[in-house]
VEXLO-707580 format. One line per 4 residues: number of its first residue (from 1); their letters; for each residue z negated, x negated, y of C-alpha. Coordinates in nm, 4 decimals. Each point is the difference from the previous one (the first is absolute). Last residue first. Layout:
BEGIN
NUM	a	Z/X/Y ~ ...
END
This chain:
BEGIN
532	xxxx	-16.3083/1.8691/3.5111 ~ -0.1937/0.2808/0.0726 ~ -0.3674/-0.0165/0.1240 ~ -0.2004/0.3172/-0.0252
528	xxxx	-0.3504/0.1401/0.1539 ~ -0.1405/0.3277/-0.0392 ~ -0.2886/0.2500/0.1196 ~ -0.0193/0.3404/-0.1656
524	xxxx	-0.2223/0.2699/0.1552 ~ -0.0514/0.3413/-0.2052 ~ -0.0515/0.3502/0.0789 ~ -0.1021/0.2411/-0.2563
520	xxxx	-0.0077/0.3675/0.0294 ~ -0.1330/0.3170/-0.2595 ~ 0.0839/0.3414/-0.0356 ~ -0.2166/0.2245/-0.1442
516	xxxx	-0.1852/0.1518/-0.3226 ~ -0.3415/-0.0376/0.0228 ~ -0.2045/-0.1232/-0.2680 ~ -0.3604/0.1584/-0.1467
512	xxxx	-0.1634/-0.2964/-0.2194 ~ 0.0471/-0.2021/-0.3048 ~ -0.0476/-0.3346/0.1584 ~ 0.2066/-0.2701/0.1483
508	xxxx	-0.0489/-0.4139/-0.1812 ~ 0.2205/0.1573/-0.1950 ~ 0.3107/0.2038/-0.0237 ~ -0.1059/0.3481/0.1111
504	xxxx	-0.2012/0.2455/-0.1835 ~ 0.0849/0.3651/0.1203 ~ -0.1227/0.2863/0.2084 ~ 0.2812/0.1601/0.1657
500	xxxx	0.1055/0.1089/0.3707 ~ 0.2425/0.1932/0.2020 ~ 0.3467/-0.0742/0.0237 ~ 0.2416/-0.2004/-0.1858
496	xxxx	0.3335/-0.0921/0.1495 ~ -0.0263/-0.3566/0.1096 ~ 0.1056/-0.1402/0.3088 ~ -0.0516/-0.3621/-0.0536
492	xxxx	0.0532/-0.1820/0.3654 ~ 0.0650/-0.4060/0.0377 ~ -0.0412/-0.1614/0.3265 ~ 0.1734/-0.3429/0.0216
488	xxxx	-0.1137/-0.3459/0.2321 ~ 0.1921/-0.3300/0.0116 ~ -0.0284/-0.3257/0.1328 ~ 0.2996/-0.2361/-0.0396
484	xxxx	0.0224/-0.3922/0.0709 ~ 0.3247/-0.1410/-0.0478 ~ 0.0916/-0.3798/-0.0694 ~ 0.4150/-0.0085/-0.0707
480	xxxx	0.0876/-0.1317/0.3203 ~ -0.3095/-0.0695/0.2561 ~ -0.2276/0.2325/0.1802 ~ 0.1202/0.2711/-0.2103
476	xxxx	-0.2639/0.3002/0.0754 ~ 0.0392/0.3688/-0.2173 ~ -0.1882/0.3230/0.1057 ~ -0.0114/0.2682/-0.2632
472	xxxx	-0.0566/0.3707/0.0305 ~ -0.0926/0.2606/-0.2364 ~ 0.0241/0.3574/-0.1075 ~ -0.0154/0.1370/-0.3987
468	xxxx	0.0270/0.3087/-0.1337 ~ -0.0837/0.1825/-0.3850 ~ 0.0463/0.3291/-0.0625 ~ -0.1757/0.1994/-0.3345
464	xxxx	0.0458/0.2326/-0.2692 ~ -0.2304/0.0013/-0.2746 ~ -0.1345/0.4045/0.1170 ~ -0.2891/0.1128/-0.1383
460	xxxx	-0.2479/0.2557/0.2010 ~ -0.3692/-0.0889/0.0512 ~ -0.3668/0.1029/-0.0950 ~ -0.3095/-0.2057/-0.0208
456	xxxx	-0.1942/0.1711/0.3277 ~ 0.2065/-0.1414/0.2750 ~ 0.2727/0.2609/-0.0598 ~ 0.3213/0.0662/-0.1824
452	xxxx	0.1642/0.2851/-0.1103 ~ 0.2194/0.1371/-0.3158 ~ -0.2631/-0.2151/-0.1806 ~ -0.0058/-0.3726/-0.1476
448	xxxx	-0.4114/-0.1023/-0.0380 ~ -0.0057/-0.2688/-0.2582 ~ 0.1878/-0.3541/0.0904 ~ 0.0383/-0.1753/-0.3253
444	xxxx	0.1469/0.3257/-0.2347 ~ 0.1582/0.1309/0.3724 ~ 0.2222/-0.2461/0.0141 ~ 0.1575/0.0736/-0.3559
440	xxxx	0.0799/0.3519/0.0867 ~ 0.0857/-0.0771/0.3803 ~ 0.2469/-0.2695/-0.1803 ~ 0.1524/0.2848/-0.2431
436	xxxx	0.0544/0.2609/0.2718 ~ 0.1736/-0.2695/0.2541 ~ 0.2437/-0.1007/-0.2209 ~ 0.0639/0.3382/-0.1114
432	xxxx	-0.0618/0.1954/-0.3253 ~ -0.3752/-0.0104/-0.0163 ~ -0.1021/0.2848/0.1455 ~ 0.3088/0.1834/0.2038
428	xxxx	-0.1693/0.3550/0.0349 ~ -0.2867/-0.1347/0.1826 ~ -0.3083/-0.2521/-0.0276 ~ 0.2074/-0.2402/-0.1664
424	xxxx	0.2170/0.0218/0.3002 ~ -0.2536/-0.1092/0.2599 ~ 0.2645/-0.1354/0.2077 ~ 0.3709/0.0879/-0.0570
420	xxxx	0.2248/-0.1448/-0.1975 ~ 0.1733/-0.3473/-0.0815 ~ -0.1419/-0.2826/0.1793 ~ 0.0928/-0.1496/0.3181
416	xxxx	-0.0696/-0.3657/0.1446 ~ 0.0598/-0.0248/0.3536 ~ 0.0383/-0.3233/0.1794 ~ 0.0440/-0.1263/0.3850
412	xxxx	0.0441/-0.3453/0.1122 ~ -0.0471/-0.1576/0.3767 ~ 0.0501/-0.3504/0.1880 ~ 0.0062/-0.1202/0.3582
408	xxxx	0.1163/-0.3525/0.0179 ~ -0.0879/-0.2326/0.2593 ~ 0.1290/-0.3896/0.0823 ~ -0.0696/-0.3298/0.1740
404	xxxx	0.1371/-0.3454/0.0503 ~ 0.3770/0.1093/0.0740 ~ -0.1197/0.2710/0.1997 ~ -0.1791/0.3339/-0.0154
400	xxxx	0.2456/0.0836/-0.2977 ~ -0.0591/0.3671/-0.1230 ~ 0.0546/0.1572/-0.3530 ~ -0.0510/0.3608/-0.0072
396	xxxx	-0.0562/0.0552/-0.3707 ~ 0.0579/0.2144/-0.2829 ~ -0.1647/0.2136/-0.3231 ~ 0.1665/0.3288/-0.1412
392	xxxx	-0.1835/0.1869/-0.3315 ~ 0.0694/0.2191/-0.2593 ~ -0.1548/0.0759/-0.3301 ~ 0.0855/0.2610/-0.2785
388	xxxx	-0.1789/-0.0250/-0.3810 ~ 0.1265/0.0808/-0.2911 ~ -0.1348/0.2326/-0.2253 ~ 0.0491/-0.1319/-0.3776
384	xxxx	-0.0099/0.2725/-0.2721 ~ -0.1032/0.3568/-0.0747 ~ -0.2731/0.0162/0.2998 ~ -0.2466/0.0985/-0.2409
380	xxxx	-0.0751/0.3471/-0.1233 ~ 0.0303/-0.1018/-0.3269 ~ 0.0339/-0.3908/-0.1041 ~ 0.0438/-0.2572/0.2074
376	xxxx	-0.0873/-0.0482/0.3768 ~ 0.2370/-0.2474/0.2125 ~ -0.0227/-0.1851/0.3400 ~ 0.2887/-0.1523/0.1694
372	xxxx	0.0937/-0.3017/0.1683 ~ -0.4037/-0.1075/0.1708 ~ -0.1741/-0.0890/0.2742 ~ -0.3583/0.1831/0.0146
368	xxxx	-0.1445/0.0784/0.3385 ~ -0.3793/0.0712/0.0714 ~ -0.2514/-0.0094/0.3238 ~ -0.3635/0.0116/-0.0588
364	xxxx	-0.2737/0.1236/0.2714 ~ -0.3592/-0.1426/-0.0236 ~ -0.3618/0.1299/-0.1555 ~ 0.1119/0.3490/0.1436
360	xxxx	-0.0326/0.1425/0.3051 ~ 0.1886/-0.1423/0.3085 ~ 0.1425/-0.2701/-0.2314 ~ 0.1165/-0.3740/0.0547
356	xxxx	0.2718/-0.1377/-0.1766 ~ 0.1498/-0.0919/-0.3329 ~ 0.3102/-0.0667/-0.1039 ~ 0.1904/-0.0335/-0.3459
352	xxxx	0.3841/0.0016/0.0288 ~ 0.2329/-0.0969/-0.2730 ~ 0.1920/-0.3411/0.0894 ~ 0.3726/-0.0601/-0.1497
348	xxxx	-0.0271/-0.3334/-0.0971 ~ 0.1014/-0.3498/0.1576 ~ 0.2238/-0.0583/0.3548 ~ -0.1050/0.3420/0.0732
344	xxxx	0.2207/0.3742/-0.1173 ~ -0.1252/0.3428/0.0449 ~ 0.3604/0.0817/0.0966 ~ 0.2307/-0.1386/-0.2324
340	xxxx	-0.3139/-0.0279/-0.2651 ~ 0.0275/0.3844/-0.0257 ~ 0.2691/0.0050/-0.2340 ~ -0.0275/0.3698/-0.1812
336	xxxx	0.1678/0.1455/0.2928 ~ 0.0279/-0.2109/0.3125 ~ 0.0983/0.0450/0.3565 ~ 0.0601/-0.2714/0.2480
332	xxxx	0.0444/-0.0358/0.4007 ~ 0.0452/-0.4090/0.1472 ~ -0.0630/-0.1556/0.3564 ~ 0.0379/-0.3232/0.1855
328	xxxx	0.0978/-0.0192/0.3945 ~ 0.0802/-0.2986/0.2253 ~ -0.1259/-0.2251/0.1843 ~ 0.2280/-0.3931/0.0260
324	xxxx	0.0554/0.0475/0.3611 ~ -0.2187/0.2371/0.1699 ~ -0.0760/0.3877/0.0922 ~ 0.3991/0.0804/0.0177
320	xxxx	0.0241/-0.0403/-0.3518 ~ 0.2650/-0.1650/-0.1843 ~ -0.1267/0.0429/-0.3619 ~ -0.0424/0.3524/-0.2097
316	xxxx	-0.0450/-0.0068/-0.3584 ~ 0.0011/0.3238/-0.1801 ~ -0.0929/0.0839/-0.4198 ~ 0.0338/0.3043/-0.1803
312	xxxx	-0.1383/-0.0020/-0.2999 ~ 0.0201/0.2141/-0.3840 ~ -0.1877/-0.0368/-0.2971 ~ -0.0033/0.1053/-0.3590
308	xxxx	-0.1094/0.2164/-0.2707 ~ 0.1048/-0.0316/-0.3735 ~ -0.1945/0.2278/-0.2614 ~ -0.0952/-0.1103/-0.3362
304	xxxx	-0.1281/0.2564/-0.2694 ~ -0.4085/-0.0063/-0.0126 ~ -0.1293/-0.1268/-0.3355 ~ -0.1015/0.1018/-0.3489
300	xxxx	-0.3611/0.0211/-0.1923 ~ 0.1350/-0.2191/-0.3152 ~ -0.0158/-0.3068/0.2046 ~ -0.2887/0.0766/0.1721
296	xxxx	-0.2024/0.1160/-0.2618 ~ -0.1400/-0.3275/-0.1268 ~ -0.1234/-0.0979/0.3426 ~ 0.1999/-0.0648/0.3216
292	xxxx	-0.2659/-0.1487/0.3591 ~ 0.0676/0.2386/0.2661 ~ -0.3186/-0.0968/0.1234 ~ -0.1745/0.2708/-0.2337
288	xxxx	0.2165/0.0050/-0.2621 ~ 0.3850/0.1034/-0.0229 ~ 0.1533/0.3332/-0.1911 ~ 0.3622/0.0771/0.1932
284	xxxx	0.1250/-0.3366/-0.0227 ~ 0.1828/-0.2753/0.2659 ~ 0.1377/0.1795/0.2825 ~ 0.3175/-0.0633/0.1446
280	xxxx	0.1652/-0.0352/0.3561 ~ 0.3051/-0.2052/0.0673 ~ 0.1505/-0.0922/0.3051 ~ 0.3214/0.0898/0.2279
276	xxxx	0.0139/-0.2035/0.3371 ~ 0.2146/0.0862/0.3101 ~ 0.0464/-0.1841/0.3307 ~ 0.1713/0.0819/0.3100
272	xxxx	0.0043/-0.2817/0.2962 ~ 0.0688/0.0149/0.3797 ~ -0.0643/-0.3971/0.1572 ~ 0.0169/-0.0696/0.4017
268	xxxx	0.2604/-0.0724/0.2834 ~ 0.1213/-0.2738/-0.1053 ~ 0.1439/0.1369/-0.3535 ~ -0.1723/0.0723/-0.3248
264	xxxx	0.1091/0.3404/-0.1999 ~ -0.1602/0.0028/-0.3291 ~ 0.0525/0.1900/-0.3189 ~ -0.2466/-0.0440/-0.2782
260	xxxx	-0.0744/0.0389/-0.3549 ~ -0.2272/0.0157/-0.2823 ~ -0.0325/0.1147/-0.3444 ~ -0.3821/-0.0703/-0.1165
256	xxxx	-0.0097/-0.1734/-0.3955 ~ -0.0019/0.1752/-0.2829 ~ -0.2955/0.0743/-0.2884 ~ -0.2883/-0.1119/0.1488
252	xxxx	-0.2769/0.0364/-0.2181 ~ -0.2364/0.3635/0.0282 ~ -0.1851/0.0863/0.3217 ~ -0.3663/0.0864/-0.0900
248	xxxx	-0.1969/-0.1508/0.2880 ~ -0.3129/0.0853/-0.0039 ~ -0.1147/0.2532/0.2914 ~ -0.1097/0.0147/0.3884
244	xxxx	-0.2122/0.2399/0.2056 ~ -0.2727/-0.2664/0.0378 ~ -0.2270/0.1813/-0.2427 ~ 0.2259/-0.0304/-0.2463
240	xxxx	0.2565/0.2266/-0.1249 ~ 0.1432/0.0361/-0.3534 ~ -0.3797/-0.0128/-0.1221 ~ 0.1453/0.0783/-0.3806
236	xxxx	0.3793/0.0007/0.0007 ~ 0.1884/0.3302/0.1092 ~ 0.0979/-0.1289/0.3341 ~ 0.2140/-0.2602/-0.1377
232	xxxx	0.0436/-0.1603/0.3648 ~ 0.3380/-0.2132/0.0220 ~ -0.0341/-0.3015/0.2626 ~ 0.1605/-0.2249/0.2621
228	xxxx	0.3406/-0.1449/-0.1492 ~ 0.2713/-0.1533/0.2328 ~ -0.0907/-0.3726/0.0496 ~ -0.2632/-0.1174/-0.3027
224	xxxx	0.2115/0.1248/-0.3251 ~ 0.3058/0.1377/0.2047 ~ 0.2477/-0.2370/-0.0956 ~ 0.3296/0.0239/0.3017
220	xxxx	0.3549/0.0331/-0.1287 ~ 0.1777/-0.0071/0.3195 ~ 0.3135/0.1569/0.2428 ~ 0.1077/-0.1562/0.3454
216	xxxx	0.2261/0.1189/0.2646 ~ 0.0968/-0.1883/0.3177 ~ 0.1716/0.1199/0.3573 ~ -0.0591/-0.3195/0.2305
212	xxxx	0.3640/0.0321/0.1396 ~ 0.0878/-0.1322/-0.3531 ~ -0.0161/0.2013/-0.3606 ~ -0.2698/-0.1998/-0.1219
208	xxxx	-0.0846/0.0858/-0.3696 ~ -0.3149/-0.0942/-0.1594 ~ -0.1304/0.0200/-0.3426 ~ -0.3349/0.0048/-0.1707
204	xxxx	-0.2326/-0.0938/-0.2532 ~ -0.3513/0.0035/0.0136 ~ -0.3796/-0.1576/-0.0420 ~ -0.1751/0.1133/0.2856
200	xxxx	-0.0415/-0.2253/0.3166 ~ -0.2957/-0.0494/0.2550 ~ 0.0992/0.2454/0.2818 ~ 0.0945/0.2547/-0.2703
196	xxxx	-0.1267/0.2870/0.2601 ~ 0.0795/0.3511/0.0132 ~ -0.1174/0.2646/0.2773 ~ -0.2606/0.1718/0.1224
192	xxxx	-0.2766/-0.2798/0.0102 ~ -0.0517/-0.2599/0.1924 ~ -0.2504/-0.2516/-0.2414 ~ 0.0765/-0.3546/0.0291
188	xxxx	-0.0712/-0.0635/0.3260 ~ 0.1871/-0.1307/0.2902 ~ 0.1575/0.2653/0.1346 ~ 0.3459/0.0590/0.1986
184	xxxx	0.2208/0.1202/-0.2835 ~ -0.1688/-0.1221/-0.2537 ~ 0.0236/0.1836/-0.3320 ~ 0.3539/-0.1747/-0.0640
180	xxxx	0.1335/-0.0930/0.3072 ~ 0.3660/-0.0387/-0.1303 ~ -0.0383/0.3700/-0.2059 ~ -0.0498/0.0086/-0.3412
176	xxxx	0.2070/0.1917/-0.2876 ~ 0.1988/-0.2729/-0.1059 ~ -0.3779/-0.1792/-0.0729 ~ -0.1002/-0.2695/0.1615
172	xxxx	0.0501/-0.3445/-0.2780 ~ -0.1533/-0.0791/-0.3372 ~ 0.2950/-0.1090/-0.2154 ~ 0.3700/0.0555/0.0187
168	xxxx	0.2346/0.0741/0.3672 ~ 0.3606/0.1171/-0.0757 ~ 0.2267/-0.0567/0.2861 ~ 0.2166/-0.2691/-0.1522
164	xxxx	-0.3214/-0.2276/-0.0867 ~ -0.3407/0.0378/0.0918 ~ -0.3265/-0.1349/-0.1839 ~ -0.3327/0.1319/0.0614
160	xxxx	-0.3920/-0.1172/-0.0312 ~ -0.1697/0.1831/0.3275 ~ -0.3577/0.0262/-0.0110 ~ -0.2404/-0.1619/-0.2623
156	xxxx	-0.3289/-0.0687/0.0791 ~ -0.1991/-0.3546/-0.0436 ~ -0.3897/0.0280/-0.0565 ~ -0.2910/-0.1129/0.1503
152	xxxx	-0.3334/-0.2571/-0.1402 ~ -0.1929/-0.1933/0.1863 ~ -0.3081/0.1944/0.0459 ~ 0.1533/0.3356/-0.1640
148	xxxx	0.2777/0.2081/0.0921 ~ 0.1335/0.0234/-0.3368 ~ -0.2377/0.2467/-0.1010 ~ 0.2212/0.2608/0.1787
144	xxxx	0.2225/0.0019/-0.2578 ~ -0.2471/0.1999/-0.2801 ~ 0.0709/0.0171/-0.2902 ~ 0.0546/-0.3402/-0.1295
140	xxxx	-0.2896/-0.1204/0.1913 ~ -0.2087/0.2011/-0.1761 ~ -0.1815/0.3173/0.1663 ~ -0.3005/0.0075/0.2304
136	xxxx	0.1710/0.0389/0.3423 ~ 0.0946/0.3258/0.0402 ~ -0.2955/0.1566/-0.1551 ~ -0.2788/-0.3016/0.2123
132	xxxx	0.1354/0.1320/0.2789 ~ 0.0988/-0.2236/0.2835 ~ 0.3100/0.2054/0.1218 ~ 0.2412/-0.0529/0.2248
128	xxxx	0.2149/-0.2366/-0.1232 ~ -0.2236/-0.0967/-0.2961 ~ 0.0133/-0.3847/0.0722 ~ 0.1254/-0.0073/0.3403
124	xxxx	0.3456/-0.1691/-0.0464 ~ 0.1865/-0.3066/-0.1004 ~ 0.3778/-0.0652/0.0041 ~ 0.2685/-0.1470/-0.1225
120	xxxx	0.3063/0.1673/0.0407 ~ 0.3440/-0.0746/-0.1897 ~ 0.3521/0.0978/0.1930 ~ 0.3311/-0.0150/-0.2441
116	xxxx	0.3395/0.0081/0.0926 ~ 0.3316/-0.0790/-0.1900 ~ 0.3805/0.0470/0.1762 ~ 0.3113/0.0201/-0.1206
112	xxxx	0.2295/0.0015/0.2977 ~ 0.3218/0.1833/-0.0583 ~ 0.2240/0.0173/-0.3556 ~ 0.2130/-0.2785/0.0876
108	xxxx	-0.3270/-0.1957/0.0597 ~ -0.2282/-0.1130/0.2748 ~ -0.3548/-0.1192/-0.0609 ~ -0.3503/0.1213/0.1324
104	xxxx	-0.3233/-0.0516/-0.0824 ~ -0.3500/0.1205/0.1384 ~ -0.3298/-0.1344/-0.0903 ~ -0.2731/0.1151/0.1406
100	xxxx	-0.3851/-0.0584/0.0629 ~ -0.2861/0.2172/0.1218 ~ -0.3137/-0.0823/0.0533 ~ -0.3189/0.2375/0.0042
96	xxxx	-0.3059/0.0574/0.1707 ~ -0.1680/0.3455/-0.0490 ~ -0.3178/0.1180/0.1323 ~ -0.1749/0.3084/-0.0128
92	xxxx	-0.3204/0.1150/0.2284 ~ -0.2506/0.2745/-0.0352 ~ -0.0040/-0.0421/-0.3495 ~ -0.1205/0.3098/-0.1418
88	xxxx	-0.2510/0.0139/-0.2996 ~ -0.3000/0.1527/0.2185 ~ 0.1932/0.3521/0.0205 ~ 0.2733/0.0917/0.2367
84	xxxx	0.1464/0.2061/-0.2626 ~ 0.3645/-0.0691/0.0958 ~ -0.1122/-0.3542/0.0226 ~ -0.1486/0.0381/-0.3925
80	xxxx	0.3254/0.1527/-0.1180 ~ 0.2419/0.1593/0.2302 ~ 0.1900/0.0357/0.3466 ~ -0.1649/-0.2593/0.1415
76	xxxx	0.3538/-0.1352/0.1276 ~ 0.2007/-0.2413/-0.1127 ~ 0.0610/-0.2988/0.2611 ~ 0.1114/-0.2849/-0.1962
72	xxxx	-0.2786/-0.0062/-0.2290 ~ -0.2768/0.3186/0.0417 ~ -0.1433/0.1952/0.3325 ~ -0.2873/0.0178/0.2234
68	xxxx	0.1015/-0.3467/0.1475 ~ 0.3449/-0.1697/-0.1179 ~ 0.0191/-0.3658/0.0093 ~ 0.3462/-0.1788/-0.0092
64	xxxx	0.0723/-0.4229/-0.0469 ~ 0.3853/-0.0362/-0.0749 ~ 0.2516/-0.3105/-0.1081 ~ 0.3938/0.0188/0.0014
60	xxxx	0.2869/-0.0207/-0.2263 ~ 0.3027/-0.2661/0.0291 ~ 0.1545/-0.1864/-0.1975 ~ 0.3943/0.0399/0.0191
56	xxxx	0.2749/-0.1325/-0.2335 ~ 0.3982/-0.0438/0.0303 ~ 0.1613/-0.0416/-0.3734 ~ 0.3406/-0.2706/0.0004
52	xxxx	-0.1826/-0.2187/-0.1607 ~ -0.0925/-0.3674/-0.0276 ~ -0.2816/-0.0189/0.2620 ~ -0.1188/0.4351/0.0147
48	xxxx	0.1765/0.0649/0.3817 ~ -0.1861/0.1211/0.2862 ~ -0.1237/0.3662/0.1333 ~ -0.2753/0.0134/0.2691
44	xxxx	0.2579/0.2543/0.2503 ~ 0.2362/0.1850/-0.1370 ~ 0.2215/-0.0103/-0.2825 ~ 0.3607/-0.1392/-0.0002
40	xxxx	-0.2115/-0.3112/0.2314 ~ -0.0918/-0.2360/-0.3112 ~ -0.1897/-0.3030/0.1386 ~ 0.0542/-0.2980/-0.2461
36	xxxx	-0.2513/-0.2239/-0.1322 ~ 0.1246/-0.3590/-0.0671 ~ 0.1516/-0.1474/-0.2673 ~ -0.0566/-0.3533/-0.0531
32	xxxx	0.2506/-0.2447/-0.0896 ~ 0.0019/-0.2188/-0.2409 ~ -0.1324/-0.3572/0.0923 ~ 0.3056/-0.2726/0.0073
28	xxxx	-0.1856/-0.3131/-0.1525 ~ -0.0770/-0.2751/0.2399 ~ -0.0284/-0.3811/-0.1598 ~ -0.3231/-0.1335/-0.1181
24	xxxx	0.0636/0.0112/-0.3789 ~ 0.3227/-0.2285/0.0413 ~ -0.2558/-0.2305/0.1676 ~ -0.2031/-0.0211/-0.2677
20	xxxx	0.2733/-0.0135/-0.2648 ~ 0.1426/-0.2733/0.1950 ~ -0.3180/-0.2085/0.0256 ~ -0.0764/0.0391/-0.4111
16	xxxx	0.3816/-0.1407/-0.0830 ~ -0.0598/-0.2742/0.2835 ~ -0.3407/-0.0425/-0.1907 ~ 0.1881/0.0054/-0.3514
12	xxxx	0.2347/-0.2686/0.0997 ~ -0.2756/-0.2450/0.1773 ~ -0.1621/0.0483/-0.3422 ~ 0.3091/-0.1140/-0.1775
8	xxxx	0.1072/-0.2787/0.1617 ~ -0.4001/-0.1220/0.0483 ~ 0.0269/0.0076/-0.3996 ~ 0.2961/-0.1793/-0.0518
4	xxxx	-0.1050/-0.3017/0.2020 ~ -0.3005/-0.0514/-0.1612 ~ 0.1890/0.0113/-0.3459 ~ 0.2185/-0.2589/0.1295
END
């Protein structure tokens, strides 16, 4: 009996075991997946974020360039230890870089909002152009270029913007810029003669589309690194160095750049008038050598504020009979107290330091200082801020060959101007003009000013100068989005000194007799980019 009970109940539990096994086997409905959707309300490369209604693009691109006789990106030897032409140059400067973005997009009863943000990683010739041990024998925190060591690189920062009902926030072009930025045919970084935001500036803006292509836009742009180039205290101990140039002795900024544009783009080309108001102010009367303050400073008084500004004119002309796809790129400014919208790069406003060959003296020198406005405190000084007056037009004659090959022709022209005549602290004017008060301070690190110069030590002051620029680059796409470019740019200082001085230059170059002259630089830039 009891045997019989206990096969009853195991053959009950194994049938119980069995069906829970077999229950266990059978097909479950799997959930479904979600696949990636292409999103076509935006152009091409656009698809849908799974489980949102927010349309995403990756996208960015990867470049190898090399410039000869010149710095990153195609700068050219315009100053430093390459405008010398001393032992220190690099003849060579490379730059290899990645770029990556990240652009959203989602519609809304308000309009698209849209994000965008581009990152570069990149590693370049330690020093740029420059091996010298000054440049490069600093702490890492002070010094970026340090980066670009054996392994080593650095990200960048370009565009970082949201949009949303026509206002644009975050690091974006400016309001002010044109659609081609400082390139309107170029590759390098450095046409002058016009502004350039190519790699963002912190703003705020609005813009207003009016239909037919007729659109008007108005910003908030920070200054700090875009819009500022320098105030001179001429009054400070060794105002002048022997390059020409001063400390910088602008004060904090206190408002932001007023921008604005109007633009006209239709089929047959691009017409655009822009405007920019900005901020000039000087820090303190009494500074130290460097324009480092001291306990007087405070106490000693400043400069009152001026505003200066810009103005552009910009034309765009497609449809041209000399081939499909050519057309015409070219933009005018004037500047008063702003002269970053016209000596403008994709980085700093450059100064000019050159330095040539000589038919008498030790070797010729060619100077140009870039700066907003120049002061002089006290008596017989300038009685506040002087601001400086640029202008300058760049363009290019854009040229398709083919679809695998293309030319552009491209040019800039800048004048700085400073306030007064030359030689004025010689004359009746001294030290009340611009040009008066920098001759005075000149002249303490380059001996010899006189109503006349000659080749003997002697030479007439003038800080103005011109600065041009003619090139030509040659593009090949054997396939979509690979391009090979090759590019070559003459660059011309015409200074204003003449005559001659004996002075001691920035080392490793001597104290000996200089000539002032002119100077040239040409440059060869060699690049390679993939976009995707």
């Amino acid at each position: 009996m009891i045997t019989a009970r206990t096969l009853i109940l195991g053959s009950a539990a194994a049938l119980m075991t069995l069906s829970g096994a077999q229950a266990a086997d059978l097909p479950v409905k799997a959930k479904a997946v979600e696949y990636v959707r292409v999103c076509s309300l935006y152009g091409a490369g656009f698809f849908y974020i799974p489980g949102s209604d927010t349309c995403i693009k990756l996208g960015g691109y990867l470049r190898a360039d090399t410039t000869f006789n010149g710095g990153a990106h195609g700068a050219p030897g315009w100053n430093g230890d390459i405008g010398q032409h001393n032992r220190y140059q690099n003849y060579m400067v490379s730059r290899s870089r990645i770029a990556l973005t990240v652009d959203t997009r989602t519609a809304t009863e308000y309009g698209v909002v849209r994000t965008f943000g581009q990152a570069d990683i990149q590693f370049t010739t330690l020093g740029g152009s420059t091996f010298n041990p000054n440049s490069l024998a600093t702490n890492l925190g002070n010094n970026a270029n340090l980066l670009d060591t054996a392994g080593a690189g650095y990200v960048a920062v370009e565009y970082v913007f949201i949009q949303f009902a026509g206002f644009t926030f975050g690091k974006s072009a400016s309001a002010y810029a044109t659609p081609w930025q400082g390139f309107p045919g170029n590759i390098n970084s450095s046409l002058l003669g016009g502004q350039n935001t190519d790699t963002g500036v912190n703003n705020i803006q609005y813009t207003a589309q009016f239909g037919n292509g007729v659109s008007a836009s108005i910003g908030l742009d920070d200054p700090t690194v875009w819009d500022r180039t320098a105030v001179y205290n001429l009054g400070i101990p060794s105002a002048i160095g022997v390059n020409g140039t001063g400390s910088n002795a602008y004060a904090g900024v206190h408002a932001p750049d007023i921008v604005g544009n109007i633009r006209i783009d239709q089929a047959w080309g691009l017409l655009q008038f822009s405007a920019a108001a900005h901020e000039v102010s000087g820090s303190y009367n009494t500074l130290a050598a460097g324009g480092v303050p001291n306990a007087l400073s405070e106490i000693s008084g400043h400069p009152d504020t001026k505003w200066g500004g810009a103005v552009m004119a910009a034309l765009q002309i497609k449809n041209l009979p000399t081939g499909t796809g050519d057309d015409i790129k070219i933009d005018a400014s004037y500047a008063k107290g702003a002269t970053k919208y016209v000596i403008a790069t994709s980085g700093t406003s450059p100064s000019f330091a050159m330095f040539g060959n000589s038919g008498f003296a030790y070797q010729s020198a060619g100077f140009g200082a870039t700066t907003d406005a120049v002061y002089m405190p006290g008596a017989g000084g300038t009685g506040g801020l002087v601001l400086t007056t640029a202008w300058g037009v760049r363009g290019a004659f854009n040229h398709n060959w083919n679809p695998n090959w293309s030319t552009s022709l491209f040019g800039s022209y800048s004048a700085v101007r400073y306030d007064g005549g030359a030689n004025d602290n010689l004359l009746g004017a001294g030290t009340t003009t611009a040009k008066g008060a920098y001759c005075a301070a000149f002249n303490v690190s380059h001996p010899g000013q006189a109503l006349a110069g000659n080749a003997a030590g002697n030479y007439t002051c003038n800080p103005d100068f011109n600065v041009s620029q003619l090139g030509i680059v040659t593009r090949w796409t054997p396939v979509k989005n690979l391009t090979f470019s090759g590019e070559v740019q003459w660059f011309h200082l015409d200074q204003k000194m003449s005559g001659s001085s004996v002075f001691t230059a920035t080392a490793p170059k001597p104290n000996a007799l200089y000539e002032f002259k002119d100077q040239d630089t040409v440059l060869f830039q060699a690049r390679v980019q993939r976009n995707f």
